[in-house]
N, C-alpha and C positions, 0 to 999 in steps of 0.2 A: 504494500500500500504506500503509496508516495504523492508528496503532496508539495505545496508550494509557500512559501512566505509571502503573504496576499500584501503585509502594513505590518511595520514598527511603529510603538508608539512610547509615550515619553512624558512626564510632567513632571513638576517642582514637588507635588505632593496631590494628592486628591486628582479627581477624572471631572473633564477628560480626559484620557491621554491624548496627545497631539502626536501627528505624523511626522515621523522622522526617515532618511533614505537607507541609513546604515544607524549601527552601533556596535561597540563593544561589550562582547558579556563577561562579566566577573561571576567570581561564584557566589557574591551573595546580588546580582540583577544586574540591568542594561546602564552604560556611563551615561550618565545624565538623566536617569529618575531616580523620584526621590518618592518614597509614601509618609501618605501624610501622619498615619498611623501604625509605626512600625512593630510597635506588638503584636497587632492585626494581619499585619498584609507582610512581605517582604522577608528578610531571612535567609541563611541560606536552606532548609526546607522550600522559600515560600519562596524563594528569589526570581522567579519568571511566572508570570500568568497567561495563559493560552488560550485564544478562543475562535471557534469555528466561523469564516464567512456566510459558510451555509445553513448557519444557525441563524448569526444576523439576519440574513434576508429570510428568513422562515418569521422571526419575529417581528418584520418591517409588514409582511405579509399579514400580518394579524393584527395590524396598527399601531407595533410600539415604534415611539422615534429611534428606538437604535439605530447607533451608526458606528465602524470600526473606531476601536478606542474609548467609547463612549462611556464600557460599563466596564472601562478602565487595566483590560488585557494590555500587556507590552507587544504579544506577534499574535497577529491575526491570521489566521493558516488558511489554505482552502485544499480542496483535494484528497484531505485524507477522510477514512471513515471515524468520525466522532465518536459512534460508539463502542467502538473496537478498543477505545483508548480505557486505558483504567490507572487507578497507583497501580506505579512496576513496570509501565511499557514506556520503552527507551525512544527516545526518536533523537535521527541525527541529522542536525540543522547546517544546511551549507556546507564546507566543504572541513569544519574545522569544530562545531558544535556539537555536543551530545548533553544531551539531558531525560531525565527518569521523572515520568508524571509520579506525586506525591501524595496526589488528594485532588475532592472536588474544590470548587473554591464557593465559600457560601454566599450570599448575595448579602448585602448591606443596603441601608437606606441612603447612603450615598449615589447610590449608583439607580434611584425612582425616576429621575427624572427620564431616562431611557426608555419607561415601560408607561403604557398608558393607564391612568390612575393612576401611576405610581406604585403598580402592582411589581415591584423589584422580588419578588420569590419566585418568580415567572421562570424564574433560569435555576430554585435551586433543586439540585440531584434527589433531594428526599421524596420532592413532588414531582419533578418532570425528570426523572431519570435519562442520564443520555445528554441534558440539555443545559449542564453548569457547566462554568468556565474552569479549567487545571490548572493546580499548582505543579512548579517542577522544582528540582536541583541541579544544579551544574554540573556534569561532571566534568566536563572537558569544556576550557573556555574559547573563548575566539571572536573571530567578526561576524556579523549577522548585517544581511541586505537584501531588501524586498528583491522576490523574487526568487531567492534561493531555494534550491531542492529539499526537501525535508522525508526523510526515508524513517517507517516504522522498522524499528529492528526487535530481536528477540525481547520478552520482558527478562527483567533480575532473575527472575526463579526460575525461565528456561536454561538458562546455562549459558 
């Protein structure tokens, strides 16, 4: 399954995130964001947030304002199968990236304004499974730029 880096995206703290063409990843997130809550979000468990295009336009479709970076992911993917992804599945970003999803990422009241009403649980995994944003870990740092190939590899616990 392989897929593409759709948007980078980036802020000083809080979403949305803004479009960036490239970045550098560290292993605890991308140079140049910052959250605004870093007990909450960020880390290096939490250090990269992930989330599907084909989700976006699924929720644009059902009339929430989303738009990439909006509900505050740093790489917007498109291409790969969403729900195939769990904690434990590796994927390696460009030519030089790899990271291990960690978790779903829960939805917060920060991130209402994306959903109509303000219905922000609209993406969490307990209700609409398949349909949260991921957490990852770094394992391997490097450059990241829209457009790059992003390959599912084995999870942790196949070998």
């Amino acid at each position: 399954m392989n897929g593409r880096i759709f948007q980078l995206n980036c802020s000083d703290g809080g979403v949305p995130k803004l479009p960036v063409r490239e970045a550098v990843l560290t292993p605890t997130g991308l140079i140049g964001d910052r959250q605004a809550h870093p007990s909450i979000h960020g880390g290096p468990e939490r250090a990269l947030c992930l989330y599907a295009l084909e989700q976006i336009l699924a929720l644009q479709a059902e009339g929430h304002p989303i738009y990439p970076g909006s509900v505050g992911e740093n790489v917007t993917v498109t291409g790969l199968d969403w729900n195939a992804l769990e904690p434990g599945s590796r994927l390696a970003l460009g030519d030089e990236v790899l990271i291990e999803i960690t978790s779903y990422a829960g939805p917060c009241q920060n991130i209402k304004a994306s959903f109509a009403a303000g219905e922000f649980q609209r993406i969490s995994q307990k209700t609409h499974p398949g349909e949260a944003r991921l957490y990852a870990r770094v394992l391997q740092t490097g450059r990241l730029a829209i457009g790059q190939p992003i390959v599912l590899l084995k999870s942790n616990g196949d070998g």
